[in-house]
C-alpha positions in Angstrom: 4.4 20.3 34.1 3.5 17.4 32.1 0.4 17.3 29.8 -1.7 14.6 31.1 -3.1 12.0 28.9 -6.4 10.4 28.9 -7.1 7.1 26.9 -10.7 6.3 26.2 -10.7 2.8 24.6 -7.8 0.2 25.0 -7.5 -1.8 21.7 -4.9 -1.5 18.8 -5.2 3.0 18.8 -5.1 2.9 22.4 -2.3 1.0 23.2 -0.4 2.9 20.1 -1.4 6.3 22.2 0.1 4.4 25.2 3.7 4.4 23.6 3.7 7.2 22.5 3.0 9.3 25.7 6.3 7.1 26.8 8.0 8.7 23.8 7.4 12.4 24.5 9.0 13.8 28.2 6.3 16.4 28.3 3.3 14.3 28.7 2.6 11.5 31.5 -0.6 9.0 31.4 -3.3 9.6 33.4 -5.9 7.2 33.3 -7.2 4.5 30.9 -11.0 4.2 30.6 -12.7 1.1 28.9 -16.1 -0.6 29.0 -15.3 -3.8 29.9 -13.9 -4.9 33.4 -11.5 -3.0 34.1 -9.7 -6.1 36.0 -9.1 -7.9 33.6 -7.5 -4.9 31.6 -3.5 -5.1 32.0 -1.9 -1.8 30.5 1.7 -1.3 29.6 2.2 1.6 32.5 2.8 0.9 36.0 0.7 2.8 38.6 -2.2 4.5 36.1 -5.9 3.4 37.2 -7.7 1.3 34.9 -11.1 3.1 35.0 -14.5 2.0 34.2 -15.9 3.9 31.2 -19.1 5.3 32.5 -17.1 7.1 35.5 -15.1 9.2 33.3 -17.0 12.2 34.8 -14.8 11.8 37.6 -11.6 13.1 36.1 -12.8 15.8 34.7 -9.9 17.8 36.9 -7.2 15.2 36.0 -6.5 15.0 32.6 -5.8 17.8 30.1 -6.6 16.0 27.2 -8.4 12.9 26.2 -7.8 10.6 23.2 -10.6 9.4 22.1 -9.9 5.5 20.2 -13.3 4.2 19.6 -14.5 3.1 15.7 -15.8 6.5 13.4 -18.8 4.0 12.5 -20.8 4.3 15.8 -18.5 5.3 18.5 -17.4 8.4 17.4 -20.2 10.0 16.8 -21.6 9.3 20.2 -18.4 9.5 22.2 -16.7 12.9 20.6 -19.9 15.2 21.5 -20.6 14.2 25.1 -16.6 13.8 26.3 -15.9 17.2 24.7 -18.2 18.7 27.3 -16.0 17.6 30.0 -12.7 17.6 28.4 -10.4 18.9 25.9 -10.5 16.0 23.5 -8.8 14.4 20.5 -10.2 11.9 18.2 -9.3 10.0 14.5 -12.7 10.2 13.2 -12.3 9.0 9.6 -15.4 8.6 8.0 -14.7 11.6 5.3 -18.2 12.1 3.8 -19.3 12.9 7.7 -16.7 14.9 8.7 -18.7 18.3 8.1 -21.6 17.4 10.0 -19.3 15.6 12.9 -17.2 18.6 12.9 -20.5 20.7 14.0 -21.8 18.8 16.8 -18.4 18.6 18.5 -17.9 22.4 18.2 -21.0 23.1 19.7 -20.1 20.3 22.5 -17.0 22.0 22.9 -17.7 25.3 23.2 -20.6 24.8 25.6 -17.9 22.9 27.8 -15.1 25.6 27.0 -13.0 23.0 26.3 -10.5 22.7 23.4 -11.6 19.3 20.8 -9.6 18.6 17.5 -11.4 15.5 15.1 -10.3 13.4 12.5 -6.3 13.6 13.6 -4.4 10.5 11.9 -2.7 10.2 8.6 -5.7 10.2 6.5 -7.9 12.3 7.6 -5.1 14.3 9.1 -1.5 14.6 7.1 -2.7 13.6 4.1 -5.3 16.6 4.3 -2.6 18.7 4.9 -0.6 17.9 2.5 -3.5 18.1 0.0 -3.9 22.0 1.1 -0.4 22.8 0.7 -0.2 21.3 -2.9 -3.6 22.8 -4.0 -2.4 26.1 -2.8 1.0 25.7 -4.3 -0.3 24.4 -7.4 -3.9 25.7 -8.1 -4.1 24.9 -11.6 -3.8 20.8 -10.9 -5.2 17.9 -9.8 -5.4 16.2 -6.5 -4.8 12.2 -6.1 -4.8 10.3 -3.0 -4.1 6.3 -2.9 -4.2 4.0 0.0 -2.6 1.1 1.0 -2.1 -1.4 -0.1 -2.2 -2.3 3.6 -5.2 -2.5 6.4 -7.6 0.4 7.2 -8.7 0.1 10.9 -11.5 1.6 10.4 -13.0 -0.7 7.2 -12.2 -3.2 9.2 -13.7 -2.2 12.3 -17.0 -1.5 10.6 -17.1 -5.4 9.1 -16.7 -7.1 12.4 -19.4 -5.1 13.3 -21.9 -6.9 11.4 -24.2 -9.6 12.3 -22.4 -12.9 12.1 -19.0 -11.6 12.1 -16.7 -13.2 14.9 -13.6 -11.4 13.2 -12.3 -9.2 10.1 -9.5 -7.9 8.1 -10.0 -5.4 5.2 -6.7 -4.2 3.0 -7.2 -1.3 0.9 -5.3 -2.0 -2.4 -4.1 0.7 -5.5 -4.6 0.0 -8.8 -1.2 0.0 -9.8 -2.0 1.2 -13.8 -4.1 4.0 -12.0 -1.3 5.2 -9.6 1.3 5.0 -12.5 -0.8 7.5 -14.7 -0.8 10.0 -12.0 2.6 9.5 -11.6 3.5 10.5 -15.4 1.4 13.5 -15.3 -0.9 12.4 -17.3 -3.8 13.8 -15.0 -6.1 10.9 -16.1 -9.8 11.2 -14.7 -10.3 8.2 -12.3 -13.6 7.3 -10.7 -13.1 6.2 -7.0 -14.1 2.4 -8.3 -10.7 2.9 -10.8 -8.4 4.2 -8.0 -9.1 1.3 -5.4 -9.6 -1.8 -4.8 -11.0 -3.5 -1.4 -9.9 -6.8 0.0 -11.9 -8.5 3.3 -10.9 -11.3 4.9 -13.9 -12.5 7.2 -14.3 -14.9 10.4 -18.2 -16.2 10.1 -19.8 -16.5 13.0 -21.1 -20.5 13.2 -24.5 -20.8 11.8 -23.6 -17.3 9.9 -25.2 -16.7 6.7 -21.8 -15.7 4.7 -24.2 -14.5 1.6 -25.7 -12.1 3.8 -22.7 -11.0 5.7 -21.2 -10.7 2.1 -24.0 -8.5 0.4 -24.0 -6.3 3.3 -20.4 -5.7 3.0 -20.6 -4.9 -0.4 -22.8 -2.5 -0.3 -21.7 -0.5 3.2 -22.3 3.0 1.4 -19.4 4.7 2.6 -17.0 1.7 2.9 -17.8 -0.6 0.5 -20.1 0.1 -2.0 -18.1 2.7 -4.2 -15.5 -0.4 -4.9 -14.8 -3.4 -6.5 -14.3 -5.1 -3.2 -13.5 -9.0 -2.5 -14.7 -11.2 0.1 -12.6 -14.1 1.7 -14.5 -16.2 4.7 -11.7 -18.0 6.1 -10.9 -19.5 9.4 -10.0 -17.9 13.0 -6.3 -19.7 13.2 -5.8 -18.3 9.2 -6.6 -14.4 10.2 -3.9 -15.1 13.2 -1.6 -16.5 10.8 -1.7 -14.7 7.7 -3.3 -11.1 8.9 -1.7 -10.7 12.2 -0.4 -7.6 11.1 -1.5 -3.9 10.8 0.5 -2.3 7.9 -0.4 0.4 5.9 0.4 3.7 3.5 -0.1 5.5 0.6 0.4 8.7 -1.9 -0.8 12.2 -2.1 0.0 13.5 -5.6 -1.0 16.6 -7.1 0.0 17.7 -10.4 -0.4 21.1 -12.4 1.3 23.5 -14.3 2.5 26.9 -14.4 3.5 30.1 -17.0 1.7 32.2 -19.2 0.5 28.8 -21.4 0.7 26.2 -19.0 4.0 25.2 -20.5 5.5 23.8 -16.9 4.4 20.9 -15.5 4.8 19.8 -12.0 3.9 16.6 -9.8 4.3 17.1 -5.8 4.4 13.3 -4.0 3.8 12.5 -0.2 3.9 9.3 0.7 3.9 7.3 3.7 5.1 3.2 4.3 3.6 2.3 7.9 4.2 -0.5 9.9 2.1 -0.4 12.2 -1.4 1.9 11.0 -1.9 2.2 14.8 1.1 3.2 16.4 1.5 5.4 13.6 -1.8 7.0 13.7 -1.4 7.1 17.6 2.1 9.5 17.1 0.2 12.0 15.1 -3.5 11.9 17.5 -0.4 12.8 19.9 1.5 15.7 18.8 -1.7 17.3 18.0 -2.6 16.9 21.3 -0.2 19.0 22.5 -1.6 21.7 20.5 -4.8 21.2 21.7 -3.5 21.6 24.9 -1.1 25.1 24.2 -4.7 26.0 22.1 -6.6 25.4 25.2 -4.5 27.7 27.4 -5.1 30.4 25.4 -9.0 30.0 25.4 -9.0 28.8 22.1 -12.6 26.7 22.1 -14.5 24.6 19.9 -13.8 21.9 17.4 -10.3 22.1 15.6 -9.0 20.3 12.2 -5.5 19.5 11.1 -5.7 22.7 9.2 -6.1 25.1 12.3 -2.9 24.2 13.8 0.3 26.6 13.3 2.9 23.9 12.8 5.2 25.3 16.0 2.1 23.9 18.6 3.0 20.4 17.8 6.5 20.1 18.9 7.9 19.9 22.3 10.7 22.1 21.6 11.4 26.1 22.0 10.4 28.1 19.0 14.0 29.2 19.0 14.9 26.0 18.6 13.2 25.7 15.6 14.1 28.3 13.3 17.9 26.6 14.3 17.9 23.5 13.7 14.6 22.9 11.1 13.9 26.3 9.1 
């Protein structure tokens, strides 16, 4: 039996989520759920209903999981709690210094539903955290470095077109090269988040917008913005298409440390990731871990999940014997 596959939110995630159901057998579509008119919503799938958001209710019985792709600025928040009482549920929330307190009131959502809910499931948070773990436990006298980009975070982005006088926005998410290149030698150089980073908007003004304003407020977003040195383009609807139209993205987990009797061996472990498209990416991640929600589910497995509660076997799709063949 296939897993069936809700999608709650049709832009860039949701459409990624959308090809990747198509690229795993053991999963179908099942619905597509959006607030805005659902008829004048044209998905890639023939034959799944296009569903009006606030009569989700209504499938409780139909889907096995659903994949939450609203923004971790206000959607999220809202969205993960109240579906995870009806559903087993899957989302990217990515706003780091709220994960804790997210993570709480979707357990309790969860569990009051008895449904299975994993949050925070992408590349960062999500196999970047993972890979963090590992290293830390591998290494535990060391030091942990993460870098983004350079390339464009969805969800930076996502939070400056929401603000007044916004039509449209790009943010990229840059590494100080000089930074990245000290971690590199081992060096273990203490970097403020400032030193690390460096942020990059390009803005569509609303007409009549006051940029200044819609500047300030970007620059100090506390959470997004205002730990950065971050730069602020207002430039012009047919230059975003032109020059922005894509959604690329990356970066490095490093952790270096040492081992022996007087810390006489020294070590750097890299992950790193070159993404095309941050979406489609991040979609074929929320997906496999969907599956594990489901297989977690089965087994009455309740309340919120993180990357790190998932044996690695529950994401794949193929026999366990099949595993210790061909990738152990």
């Amino acid at each position: 039996m296939s897993i069936r596959i809700g999608i709650y939110g049709y832009g860039n995630l949701g459409k990624g989520i959308e090809n990747a159901v198509r690229q795993n057998p053991d999963m179908e579509l099942a619905a597509v759920f959006t607030r805005r008119d659902p008829e004048t919503l044209k998905i890639a799938t023939a034959g799944v209903p296009v569903v009006k958001a606030d009569k989700v209710s209504e499938y409780k019985d139909k889907i096995d999981v659903m994949i939450l792709c609203g923004g971790s600025a206000t959607d999220l928040p809202v969205q993960t709690p109240q579906l995870a009482q009806m559903f087993n549920v899957v989302d990217s929330f990515d706003t780091h210094a709220k994960i804790p307190e997210h993570y709480a009131n979707v357990d309790a959502a969860a569990k009051k539903g008895s449904n299975t809910a994993m949050i925070s499931v992408g590349w960062d948070p999500g196999m970047f955290s993972l890979n963090r773990l590992y290293a830390e436990a591998i290494l535990p006298d060391g030091k942990d470095y993460t870098f983004w980009g350079k390339g464009i975070s969805q969800g930076h982005s996502d939070a400056v077109r929401r603000i007044d006088g916004v039509k449209n926005a790009k943010q990229y998410t840059i590494p100080v090269e000089s930074a990245l290149e000290a971690v590199r030698s081992g060096a273990c150089p203490e970097l403020t988040t400032r030193q690390k980073h460096v942020r990059e908007c390009f803005v569509v003004a609303q007409e009549g917008a006051d940029k200044a304003k819609i500047e300030k407020e970007i620059k100090e977003m506390p959470n997004y913005f205002a730990d950065y040195d971050t730069t602020v383009h207002f430039i012009s609807e047919a230059e975003l298409e032109r020059d922005h139209s894509g959604i690329p993205h990356g970066g490095f987990v490093i952790r270096t440390g040492k081992t022996g009797a007087e810390s006489e061996n020294n070590y750097v472990i890299e992950y790193s990731l070159k993404l095309d498209s941050n979406p489609e990416f991040t979609a074929s991640v929320i997906i496999a871990f969907a599956r594990a929600v489901y297989r977690l589910n089965k087994e009455n497995q309740f309340g919120c999940k993180t990357v790190f509660d998932i044996p690695p076997a529950y994401l794949s799709s193929k026999p366990y014997s099949q595993l210790l063949k061909a990738l152990l």
